[in-house]
Structure formats: structure tokens, C-alpha cells
N, C-alpha and C positions, 0 to 999 in steps of 0.2 A: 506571461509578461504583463503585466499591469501599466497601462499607460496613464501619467496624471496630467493635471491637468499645466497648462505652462508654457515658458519656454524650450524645456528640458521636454518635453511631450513631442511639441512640433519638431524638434530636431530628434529625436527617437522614430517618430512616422519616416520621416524622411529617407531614413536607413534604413528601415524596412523595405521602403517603395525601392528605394537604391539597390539593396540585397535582392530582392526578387527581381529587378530588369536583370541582375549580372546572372544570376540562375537559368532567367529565360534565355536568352544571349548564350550560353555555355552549353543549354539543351540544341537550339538550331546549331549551331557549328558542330556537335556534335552528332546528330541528324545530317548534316550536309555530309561529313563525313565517315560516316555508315553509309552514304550511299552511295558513295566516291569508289568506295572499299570492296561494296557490292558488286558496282560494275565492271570491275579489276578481278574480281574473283572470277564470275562470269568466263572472262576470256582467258585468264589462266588455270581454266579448270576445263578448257577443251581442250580435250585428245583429239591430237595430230595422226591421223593415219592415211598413209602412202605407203610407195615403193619402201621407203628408205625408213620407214617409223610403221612399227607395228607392238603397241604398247603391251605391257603385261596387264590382266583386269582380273579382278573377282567381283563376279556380279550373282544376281539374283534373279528369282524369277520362275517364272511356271515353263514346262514343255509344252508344245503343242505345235502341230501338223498346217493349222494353216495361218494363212496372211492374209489378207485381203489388201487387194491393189485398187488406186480409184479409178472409176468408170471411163472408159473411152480416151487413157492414154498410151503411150507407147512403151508403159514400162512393163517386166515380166518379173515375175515373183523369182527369185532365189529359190535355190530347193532346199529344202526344210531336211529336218524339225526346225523349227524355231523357239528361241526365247524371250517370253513376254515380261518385260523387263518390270520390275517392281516398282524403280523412279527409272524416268529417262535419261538415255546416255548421251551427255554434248560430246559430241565428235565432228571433225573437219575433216572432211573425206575429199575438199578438193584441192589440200596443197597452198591456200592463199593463205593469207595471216589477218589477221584480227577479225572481232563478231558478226562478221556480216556472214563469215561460212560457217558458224558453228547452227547446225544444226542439231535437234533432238532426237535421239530413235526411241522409241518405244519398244523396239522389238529387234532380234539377230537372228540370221540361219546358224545355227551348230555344225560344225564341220571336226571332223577328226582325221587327218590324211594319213594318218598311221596306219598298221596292217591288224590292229588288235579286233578288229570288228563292231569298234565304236557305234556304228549304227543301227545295227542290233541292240546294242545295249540301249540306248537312246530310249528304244518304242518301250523299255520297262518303264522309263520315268513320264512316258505321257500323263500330261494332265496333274502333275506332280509340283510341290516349290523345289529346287533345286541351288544349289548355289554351286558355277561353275568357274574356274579358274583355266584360265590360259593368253591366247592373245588375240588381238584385233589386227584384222586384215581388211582390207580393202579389193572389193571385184573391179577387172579391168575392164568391165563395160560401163558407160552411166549409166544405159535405160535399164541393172538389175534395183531391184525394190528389196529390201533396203540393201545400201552400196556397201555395208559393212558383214561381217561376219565373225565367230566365234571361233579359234582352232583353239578345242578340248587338250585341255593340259588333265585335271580330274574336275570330277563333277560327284556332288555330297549331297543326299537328300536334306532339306530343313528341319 
């Protein structure tokens, strides 16, 4: 665009300057609202698990035998295998509503209550990526580490 010189000049700048405030102005609201959306997702994307809610999941992730609990509290590790989850999983394990219980787990014990001998199989996939499908439960104690668990529907090496 070729600006000259004039009256028709100064009112041409001016709409520029004009078109760029309403541009900038259209980016923060739009900004404000990416992040509105954000924190909404946040808490409609924690899984609810209790008695009464035990979601279906396909997750990902390596096998492996141990957990590490922190130093000098009173929680006991879940018995394994576990799975070391590839992103962490938001879940609310204690039944309250909105973000304040959505914690992260990084990691679940694999459980298969069936008679097929699941746990045998398990020790083939040590140390392995895996991607397992079934559902989230919930341990009826607090002080287990972590309070959630895996019951093995199938389980697919990556």
C-alpha cells in the first residue's frame, strides 16, 4: 500500500492504527478464552473413580515390578506389576467434585482377578511398552500408594 502524502494519507494511517488495535483486542479475548477452555477441560477430563464409577481406559506404558514410595510416610506400595504411564492420568479417587482432587498418577498396579493366570503373563511383558485396556478401580484403603489400579481387560505390546 503506498501511502501519499495529504489529507487522504492521515485518514488512511489512521485505519491502519484502527485495524491493528481491533486485531490486537480479538487476539486477547481470544487468549482469555483459550484459557477459560483450558481450565474446563482440566476438570472435565478427570476420571471419577469410587465404589459406584470405575471407568473404561486404554492406556499406555512400560511394565515394571517396582514403585518407589516417599521416605518416612505411612503409605505402602500396592503390589505390582505396575504401569509406568507414558502421560499422567487425572483421576479423583476421593469422590469430591471439582480440581482441587484431581490428582496425577504417573504410574498403576495391573491387576487381573480372573482365573486365566494373568500374572504370569504380566512377567513376559516386563520392562516392555504395552498398551492395556480395561478399567480403573479404586483400593479401599487411603495409606495404598497409588490409590488406583488397572483390572486387565487385554493388554497389546506397542
Amino acid at each position: 500500500m503506498v501511502i501519499t502524502k495529504g489529507i487522504g494519507a492521515n485518514l488512511e494511517n489512521e485505519l491502519l492504527q484502527a485495524a491493528r488495535q481491533v486485531n490486537m483486542i480479538r487476539f486477547v479475548i481470544a487468549l482469555i478464552l483459550l484459557t477459560a477452555l483450558a481450565d474446563i477441560g482440566h476438570i472435565e477430563n478427570c476420571l471419577k473413580v469410587d465404589d459406584d464409577n470405575t471407568p473404561a481406559v486404554i492406556l499406555s506404558g512400560r511394565i515394571t515390578n517396582r514403585h518407589e514410595i516417599v521416605k518416612n510416610s505411612d503409605l505402602r506400595a500396592a503390589e505390582g506389576p505396575y504401569l509406568k504411564l507414558d502421560a499422567p492420568l487425572p483421576a479423583d479417587v476421593s469422590g469430591g467434585m471439582g480440581e482441587e482432587n484431581c490428582y496425577s498418577f504417573g504410574e498403576a498396579p495391573v491387576h487381573d482377578f480372573g482365573e486365566n493366570g494373568e500374572r504370569e503373563q504380566l512377567a513376559r511383558w516386563q520392562n516392555r511398552h504395552v498398551v492395556i485396556s480395561g478399567k480403573l478401580g479404586r483400593f479401599g484403603s487411603a495409606l495404598v500408594s497409588p490409590p488406583i489400579f488397572i483390572e486387565v481387560t487385554t493388554i497389546k505390546g506397542k
